[in-house]
Backbone bond lengths (Angstrom), bond angles and torsions (degrees), N, CA, C in turn:
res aa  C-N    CA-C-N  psi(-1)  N-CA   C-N-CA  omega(-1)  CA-C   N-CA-C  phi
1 X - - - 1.463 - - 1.529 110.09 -
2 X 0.956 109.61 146.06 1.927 137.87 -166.83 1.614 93.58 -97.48
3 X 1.223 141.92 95.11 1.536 152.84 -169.78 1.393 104.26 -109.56
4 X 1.310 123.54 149.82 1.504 122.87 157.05 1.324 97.67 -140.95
5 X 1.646 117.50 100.67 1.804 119.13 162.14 1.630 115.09 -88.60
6 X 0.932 75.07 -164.40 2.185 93.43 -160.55 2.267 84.50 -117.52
7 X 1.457 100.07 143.60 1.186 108.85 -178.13 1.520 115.06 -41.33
8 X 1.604 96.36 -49.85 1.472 85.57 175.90 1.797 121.83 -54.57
9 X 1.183 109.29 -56.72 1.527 124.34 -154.63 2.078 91.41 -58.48
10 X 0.821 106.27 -38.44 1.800 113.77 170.46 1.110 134.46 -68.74
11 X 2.128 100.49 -7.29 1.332 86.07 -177.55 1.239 122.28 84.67
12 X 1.114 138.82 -31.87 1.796 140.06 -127.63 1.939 85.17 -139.22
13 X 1.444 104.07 170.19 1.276 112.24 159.22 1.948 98.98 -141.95
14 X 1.052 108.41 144.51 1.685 122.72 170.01 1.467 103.47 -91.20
15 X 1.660 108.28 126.99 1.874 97.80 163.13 1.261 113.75 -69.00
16 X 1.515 110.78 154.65 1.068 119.27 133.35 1.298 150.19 -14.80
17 X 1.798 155.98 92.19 0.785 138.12 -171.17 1.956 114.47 -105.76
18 X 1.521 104.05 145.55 1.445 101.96 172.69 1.478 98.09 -124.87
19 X 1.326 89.41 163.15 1.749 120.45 174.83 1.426 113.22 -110.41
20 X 1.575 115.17 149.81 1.001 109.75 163.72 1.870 104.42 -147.82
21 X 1.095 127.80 104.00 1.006 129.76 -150.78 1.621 117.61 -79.47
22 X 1.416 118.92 126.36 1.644 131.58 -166.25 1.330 106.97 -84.91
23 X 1.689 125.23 -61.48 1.657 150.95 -150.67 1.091 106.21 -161.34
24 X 1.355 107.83 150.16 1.331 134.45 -162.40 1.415 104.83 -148.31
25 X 1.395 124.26 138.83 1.533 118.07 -176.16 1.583 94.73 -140.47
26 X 1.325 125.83 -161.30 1.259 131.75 175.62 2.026 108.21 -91.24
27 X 1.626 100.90 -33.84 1.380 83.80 178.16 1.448 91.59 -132.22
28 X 1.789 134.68 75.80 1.311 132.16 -170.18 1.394 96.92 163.65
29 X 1.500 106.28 133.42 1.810 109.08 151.93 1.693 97.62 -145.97
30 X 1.005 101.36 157.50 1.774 129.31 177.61 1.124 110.87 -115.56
31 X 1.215 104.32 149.31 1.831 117.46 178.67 1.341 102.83 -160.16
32 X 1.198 122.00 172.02 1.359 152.82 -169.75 1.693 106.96 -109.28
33 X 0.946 131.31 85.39 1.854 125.11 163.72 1.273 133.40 -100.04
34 X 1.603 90.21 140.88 1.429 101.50 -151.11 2.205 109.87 -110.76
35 X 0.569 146.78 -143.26 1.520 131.88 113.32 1.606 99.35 -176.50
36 X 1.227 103.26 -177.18 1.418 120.87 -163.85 1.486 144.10 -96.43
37 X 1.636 100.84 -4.90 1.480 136.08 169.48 1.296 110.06 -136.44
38 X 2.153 108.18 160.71 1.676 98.27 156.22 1.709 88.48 -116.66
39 X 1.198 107.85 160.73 1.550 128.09 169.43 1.461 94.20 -109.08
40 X 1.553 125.13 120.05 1.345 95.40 -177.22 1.903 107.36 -109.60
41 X 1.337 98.92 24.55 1.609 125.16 -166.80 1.926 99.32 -94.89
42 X 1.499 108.93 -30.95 1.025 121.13 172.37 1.808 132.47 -67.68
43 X 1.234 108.03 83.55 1.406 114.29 -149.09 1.783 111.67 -72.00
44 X 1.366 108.52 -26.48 1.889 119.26 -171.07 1.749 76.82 -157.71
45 X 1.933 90.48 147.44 1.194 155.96 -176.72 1.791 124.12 -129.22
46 X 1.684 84.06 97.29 1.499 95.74 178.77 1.672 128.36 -95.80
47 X 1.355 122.40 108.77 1.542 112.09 -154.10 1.725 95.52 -95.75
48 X 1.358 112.78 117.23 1.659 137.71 -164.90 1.288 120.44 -81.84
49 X 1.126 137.44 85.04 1.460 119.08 176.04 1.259 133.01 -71.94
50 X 1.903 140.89 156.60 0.997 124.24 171.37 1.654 96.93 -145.95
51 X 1.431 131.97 122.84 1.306 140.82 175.07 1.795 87.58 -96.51
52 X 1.477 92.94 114.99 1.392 125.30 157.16 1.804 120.24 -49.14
53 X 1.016 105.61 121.19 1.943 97.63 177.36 1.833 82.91 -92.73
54 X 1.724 91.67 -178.43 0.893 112.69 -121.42 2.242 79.71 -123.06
55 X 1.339 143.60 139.14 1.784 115.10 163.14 1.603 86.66 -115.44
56 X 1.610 101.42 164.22 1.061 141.14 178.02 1.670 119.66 -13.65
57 X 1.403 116.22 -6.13 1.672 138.99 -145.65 1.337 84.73 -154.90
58 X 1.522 136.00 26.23 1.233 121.83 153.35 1.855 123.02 51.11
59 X 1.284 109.52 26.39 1.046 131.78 -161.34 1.961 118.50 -114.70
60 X 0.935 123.49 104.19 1.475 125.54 -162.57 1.073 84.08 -43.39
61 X 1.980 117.36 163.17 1.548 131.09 176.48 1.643 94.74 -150.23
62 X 1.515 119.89 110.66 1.004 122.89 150.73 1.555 129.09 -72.48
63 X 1.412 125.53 95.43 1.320 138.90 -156.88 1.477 103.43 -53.48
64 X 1.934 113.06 -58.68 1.188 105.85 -176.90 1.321 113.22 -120.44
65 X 1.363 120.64 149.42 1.760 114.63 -169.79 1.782 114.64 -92.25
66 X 1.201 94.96 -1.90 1.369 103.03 -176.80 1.718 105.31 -127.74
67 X 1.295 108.00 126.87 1.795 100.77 -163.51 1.735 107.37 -84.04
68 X 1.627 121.98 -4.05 1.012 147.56 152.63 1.330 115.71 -23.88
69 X 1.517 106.12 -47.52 1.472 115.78 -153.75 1.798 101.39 -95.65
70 X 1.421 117.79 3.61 1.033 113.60 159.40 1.616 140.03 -61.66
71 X 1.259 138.99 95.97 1.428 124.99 -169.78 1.490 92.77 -75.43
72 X 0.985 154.88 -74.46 1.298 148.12 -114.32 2.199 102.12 -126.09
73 X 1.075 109.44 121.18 1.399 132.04 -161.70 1.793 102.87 -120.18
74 X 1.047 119.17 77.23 1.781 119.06 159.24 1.345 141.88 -51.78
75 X 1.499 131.75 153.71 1.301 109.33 167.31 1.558 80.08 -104.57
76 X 1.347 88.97 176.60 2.224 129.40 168.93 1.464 106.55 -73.42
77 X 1.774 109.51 99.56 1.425 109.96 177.82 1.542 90.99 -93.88
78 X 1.656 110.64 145.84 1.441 116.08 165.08 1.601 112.92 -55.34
79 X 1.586 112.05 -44.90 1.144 94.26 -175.93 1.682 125.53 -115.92
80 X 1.602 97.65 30.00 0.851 102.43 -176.71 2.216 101.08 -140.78
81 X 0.812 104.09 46.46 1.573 107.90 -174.04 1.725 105.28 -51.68
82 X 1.795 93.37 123.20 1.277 95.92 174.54 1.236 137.40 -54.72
83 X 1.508 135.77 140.76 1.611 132.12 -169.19 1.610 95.51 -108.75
84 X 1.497 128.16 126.02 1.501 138.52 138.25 1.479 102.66 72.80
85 X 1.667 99.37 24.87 1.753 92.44 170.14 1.456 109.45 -141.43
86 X 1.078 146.61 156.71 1.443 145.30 -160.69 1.495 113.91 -71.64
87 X 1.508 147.15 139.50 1.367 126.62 178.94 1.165 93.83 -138.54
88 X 1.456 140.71 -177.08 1.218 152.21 -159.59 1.827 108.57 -127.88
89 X 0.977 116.30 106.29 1.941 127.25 -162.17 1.421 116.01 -98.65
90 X 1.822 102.05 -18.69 1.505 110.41 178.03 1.530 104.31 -168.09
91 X 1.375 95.76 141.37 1.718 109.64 160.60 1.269 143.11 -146.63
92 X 1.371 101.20 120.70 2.121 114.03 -159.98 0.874 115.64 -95.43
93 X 0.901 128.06 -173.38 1.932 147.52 -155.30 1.764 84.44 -127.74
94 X 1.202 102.49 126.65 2.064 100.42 -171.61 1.046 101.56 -47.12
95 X 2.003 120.74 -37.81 1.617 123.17 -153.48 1.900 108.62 -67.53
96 X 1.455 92.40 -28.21 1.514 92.05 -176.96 1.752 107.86 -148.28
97 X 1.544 69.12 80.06 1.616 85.90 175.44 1.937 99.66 -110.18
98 X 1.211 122.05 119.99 1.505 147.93 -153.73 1.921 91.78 -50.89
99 X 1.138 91.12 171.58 1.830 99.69 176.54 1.527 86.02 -131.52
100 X 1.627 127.10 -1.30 1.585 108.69 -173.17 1.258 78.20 -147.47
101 X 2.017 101.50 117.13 1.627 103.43 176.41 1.478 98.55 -126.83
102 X 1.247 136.71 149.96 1.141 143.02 -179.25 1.931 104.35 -124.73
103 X 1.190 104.10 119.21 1.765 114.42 -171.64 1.158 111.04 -104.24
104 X 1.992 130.01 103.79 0.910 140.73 -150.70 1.206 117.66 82.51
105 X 1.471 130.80 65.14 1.608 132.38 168.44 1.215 106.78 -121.56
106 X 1.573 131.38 9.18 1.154 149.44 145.78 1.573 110.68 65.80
107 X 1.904 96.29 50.06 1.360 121.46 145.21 1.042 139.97 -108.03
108 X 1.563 123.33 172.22 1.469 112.08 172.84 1.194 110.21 -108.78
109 X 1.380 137.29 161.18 1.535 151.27 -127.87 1.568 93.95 177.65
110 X 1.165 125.26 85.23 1.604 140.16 162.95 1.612 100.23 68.58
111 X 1.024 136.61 51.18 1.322 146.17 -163.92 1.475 125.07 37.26
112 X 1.464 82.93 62.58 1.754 87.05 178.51 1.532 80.70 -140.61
113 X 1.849 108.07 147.96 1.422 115.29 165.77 1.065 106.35 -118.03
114 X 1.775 108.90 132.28 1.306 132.07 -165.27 1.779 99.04 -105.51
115 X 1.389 99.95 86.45 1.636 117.80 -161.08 1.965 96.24 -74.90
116 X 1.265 97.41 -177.74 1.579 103.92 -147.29 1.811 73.67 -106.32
117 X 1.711 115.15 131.76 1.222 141.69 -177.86 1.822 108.05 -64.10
118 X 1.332 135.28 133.74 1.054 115.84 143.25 1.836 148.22 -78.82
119 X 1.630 93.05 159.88 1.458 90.23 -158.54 1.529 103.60 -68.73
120 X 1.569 102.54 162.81 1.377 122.79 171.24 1.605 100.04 55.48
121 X 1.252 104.21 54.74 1.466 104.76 175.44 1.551 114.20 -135.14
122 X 1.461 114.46 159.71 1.552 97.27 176.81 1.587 105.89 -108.06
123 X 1.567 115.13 171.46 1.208 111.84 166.83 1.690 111.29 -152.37
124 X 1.649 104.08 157.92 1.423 100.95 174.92 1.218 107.25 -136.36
125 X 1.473 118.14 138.31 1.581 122.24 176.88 1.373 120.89 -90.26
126 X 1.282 110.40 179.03 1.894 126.39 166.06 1.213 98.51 -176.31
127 X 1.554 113.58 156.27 1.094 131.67 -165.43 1.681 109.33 -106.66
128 X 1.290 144.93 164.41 1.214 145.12 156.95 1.321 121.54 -118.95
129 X 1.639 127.31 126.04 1.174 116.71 172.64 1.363 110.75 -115.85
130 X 1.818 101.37 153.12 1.644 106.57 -160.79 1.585 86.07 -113.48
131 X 1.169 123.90 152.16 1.444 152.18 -169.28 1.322 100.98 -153.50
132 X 1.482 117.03 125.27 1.626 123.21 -175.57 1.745 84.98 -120.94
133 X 1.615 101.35 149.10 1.634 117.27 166.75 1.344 88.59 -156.71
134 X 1.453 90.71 118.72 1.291 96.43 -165.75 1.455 160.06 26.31
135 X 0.964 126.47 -70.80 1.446 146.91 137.33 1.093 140.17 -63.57
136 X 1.637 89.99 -42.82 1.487 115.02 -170.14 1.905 98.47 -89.69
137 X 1.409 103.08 153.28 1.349 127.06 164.01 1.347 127.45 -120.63
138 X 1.145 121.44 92.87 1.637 128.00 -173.01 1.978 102.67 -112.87
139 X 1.898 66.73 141.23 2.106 103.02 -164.20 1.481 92.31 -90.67
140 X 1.359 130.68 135.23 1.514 136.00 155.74 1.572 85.64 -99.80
141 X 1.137 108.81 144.35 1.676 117.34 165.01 1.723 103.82 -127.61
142 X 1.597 109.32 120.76 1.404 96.43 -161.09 1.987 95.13 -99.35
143 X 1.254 111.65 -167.71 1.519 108.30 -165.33 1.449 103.30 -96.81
144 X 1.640 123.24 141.58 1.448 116.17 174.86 1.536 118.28 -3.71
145 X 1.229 103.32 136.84 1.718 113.33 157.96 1.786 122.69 -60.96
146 X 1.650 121.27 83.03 1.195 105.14 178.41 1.198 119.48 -114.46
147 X 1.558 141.13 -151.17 1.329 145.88 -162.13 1.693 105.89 -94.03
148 X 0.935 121.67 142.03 1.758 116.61 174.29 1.051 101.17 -68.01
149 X 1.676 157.12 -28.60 1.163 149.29 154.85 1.616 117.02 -53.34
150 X 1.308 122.82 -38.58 1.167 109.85 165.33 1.461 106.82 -138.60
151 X 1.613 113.55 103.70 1.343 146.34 170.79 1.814 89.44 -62.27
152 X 0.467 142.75 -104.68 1.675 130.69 -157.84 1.791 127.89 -40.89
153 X 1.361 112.04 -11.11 0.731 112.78 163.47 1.838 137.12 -126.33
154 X 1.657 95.22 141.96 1.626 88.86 -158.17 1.641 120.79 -67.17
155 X 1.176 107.01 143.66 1.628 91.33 160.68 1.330 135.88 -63.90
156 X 1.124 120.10 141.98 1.561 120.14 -177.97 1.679 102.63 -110.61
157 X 1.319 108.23 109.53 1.898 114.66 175.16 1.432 104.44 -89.20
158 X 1.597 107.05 118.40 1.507 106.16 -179.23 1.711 90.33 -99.74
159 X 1.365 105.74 151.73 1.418 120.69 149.02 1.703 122.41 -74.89
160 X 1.483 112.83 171.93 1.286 116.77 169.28 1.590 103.87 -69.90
161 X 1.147 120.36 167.23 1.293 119.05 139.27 1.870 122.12 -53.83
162 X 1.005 116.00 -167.94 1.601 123.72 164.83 1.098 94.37 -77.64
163 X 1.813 108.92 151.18 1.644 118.73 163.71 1.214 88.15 -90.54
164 X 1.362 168.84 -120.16 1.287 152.41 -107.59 1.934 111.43 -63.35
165 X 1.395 100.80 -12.34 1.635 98.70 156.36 1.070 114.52 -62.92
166 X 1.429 136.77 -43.22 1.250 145.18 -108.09 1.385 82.15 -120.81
167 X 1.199 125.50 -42.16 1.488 140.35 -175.87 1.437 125.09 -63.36
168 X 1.305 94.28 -38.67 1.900 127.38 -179.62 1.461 103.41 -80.95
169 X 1.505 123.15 -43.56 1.310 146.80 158.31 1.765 105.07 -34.42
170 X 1.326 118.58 -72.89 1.270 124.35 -166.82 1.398 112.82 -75.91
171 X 1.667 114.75 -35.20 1.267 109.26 177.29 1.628 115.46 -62.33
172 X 1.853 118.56 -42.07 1.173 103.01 168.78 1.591 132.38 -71.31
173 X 1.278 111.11 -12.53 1.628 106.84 155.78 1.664 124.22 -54.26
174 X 1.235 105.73 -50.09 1.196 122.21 161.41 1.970 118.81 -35.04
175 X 1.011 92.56 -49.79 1.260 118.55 -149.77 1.490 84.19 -53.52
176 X 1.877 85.52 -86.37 2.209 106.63 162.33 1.317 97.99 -11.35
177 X 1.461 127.38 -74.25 1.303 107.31 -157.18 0.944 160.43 -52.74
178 X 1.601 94.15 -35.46 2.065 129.97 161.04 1.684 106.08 -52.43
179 X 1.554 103.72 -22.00 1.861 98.96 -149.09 1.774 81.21 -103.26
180 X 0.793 118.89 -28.21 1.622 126.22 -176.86 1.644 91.47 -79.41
181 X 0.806 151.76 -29.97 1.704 142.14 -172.02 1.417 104.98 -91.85
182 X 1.478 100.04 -46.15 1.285 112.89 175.50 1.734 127.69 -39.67
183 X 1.611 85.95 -61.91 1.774 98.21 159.58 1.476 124.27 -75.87
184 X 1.125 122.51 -11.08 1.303 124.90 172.63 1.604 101.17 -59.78
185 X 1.580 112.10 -46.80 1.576 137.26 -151.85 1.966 96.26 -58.11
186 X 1.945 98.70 -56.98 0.933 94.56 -158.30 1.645 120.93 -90.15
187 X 1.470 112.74 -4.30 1.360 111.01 147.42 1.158 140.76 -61.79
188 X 1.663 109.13 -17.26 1.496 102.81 167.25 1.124 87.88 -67.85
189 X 1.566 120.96 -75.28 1.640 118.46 -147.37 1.874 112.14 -46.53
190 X 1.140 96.77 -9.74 1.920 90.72 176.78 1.959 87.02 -94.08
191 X 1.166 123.16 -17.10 1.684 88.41 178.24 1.610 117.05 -82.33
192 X 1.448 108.30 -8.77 1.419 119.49 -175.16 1.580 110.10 -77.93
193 X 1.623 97.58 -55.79 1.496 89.71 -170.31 1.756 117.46 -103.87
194 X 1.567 123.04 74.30 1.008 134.23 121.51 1.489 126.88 -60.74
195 X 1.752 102.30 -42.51 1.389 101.86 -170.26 1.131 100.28 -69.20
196 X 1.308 127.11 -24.04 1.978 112.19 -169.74 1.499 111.96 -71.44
197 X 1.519 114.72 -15.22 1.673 133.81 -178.20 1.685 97.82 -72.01
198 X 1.568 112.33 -51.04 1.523 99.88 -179.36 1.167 132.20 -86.60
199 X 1.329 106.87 -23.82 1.551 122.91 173.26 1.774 112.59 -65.16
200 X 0.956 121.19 155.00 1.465 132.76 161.69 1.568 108.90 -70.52
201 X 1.349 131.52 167.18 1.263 126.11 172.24 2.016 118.39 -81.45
202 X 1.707 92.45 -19.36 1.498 91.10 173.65 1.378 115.20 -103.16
203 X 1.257 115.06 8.71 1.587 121.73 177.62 1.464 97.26 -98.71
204 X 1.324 127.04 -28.56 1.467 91.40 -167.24 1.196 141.84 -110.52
205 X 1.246 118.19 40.54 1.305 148.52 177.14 1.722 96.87 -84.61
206 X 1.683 101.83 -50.98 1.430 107.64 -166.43 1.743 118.95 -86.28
207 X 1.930 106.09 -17.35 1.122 95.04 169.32 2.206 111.28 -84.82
208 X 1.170 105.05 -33.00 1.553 116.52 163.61 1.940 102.49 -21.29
209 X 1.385 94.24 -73.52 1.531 113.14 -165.18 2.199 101.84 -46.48
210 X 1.419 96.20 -52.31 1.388 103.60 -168.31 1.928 105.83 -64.63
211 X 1.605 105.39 -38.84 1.332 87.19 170.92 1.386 125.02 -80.88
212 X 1.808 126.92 -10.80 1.336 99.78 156.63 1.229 110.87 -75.19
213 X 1.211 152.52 -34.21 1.308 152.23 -155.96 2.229 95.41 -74.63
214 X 1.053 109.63 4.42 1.705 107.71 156.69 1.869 87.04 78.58
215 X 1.210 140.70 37.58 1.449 149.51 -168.23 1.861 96.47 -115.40
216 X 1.043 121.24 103.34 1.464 113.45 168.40 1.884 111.89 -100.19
217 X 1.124 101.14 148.54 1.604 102.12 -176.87 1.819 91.50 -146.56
218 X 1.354 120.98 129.78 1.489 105.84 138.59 1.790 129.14 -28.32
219 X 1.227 103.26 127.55 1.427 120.12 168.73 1.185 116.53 -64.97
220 X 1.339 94.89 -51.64 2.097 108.34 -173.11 1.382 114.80 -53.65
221 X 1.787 111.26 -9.86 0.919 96.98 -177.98 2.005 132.22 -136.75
222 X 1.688 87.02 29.18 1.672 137.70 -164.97 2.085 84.86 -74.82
């Protein structure tokens, strides 16, 4: 039987894991993990993903605060990548489970594919530990991946945006900018040429000259 207990009911405790984040890409980030106990009863290490939705204020929403409260745990189908539920991206041997993991480098790791992240997205991890007794198979589910400065709270891994966003992004700044100079351009040229409207074409070379030369005359009457 396939079990998932709670620390107590197992007996067991799962460490703690922290992050400390290296790179960041549009569909990938890396970190460094560290944690705070060994279980040495804990035989495989499952690294969990969860892409955060999004409420009304465009604002990440962690649904549940305890990763416990998950029943249902996925792997990463290529063509079917999980939406707003936790899946499983990698799985180690406890003894050599990495201190530098990168999530989305779009390998496999004990037959799990650790599919390529989307951009401008957030994400939060947890780890799973497997404990076999005999028959039995028991899940430690340890608590979000956060900072050793703040143990209670989870990390949130943002992605890049898209680089061809980013591209589309700059070109329309660009864009604004030409059209903003542009109009800058042609309001001078509308403050200049009124005078060519009142002037004659052979006067105004000569009335030009008289107003730099500090000479004022009525127009109205050029």
């Amino acid at each position: 039987n396939d079990q998932t207990f709670s620390e107590n009911a197992a007996g067991q405790l799962i460490p703690q894991f922290f992050a400390d984040v290296q790179e960041v890409t549009d569909t990938s980030f890396s970190f460094i993990l560290s944690w705070d106990r060994v279980n040495r009863n804990i035989s495989h290490y499952e690294i969990v993903v969860l892409k955060l939705s999004r409420d009304v204020n465009d604002v990440p929403r962690l649904s549940k605060t305890d990763p416990k409260a998950f029943q249902e745990i996925e792997s990463f189908s290529e063509d079917h990548p999980p939406e707003d539920k936790p899946y499983i991206t990698a799985r180690f041997n406890s003894r050599n489970l990495p201190y530098i993991l990168t999530v989305g480098d779009k390998r496999h790791y004990n037959g799990f594919y650790n599919g390529p992240l989307d951009p401008g997205s957030v994400y939060v991890i947890f780890l799973r530990g497997t404990i076999l007794r005999g028959r039995q198979t028991v899940h430690l589910t340890s608590p979000y991946v956060s900072t050793r400065s703040r143990k209670d709270v989870p990390t949130y891994f943002h992605t890049e945006e898209h680089k061809n966003l980013a591209v589309i992004h700059l070109g329309v700044a660009l864009g604004a900018g030409a059209i903003s100079a542009t109009f800058i351009f042609i309001l001078m040229v509308c403050r200049v040429r009124p005078f060519d409207k009142l002037l004659g074409s052979k006067d105004r070379d000569k009335k030009y000259a008289k107003l730099k030369s500090g000479e004022h005359e009525n127009l109205s009457h050029a």
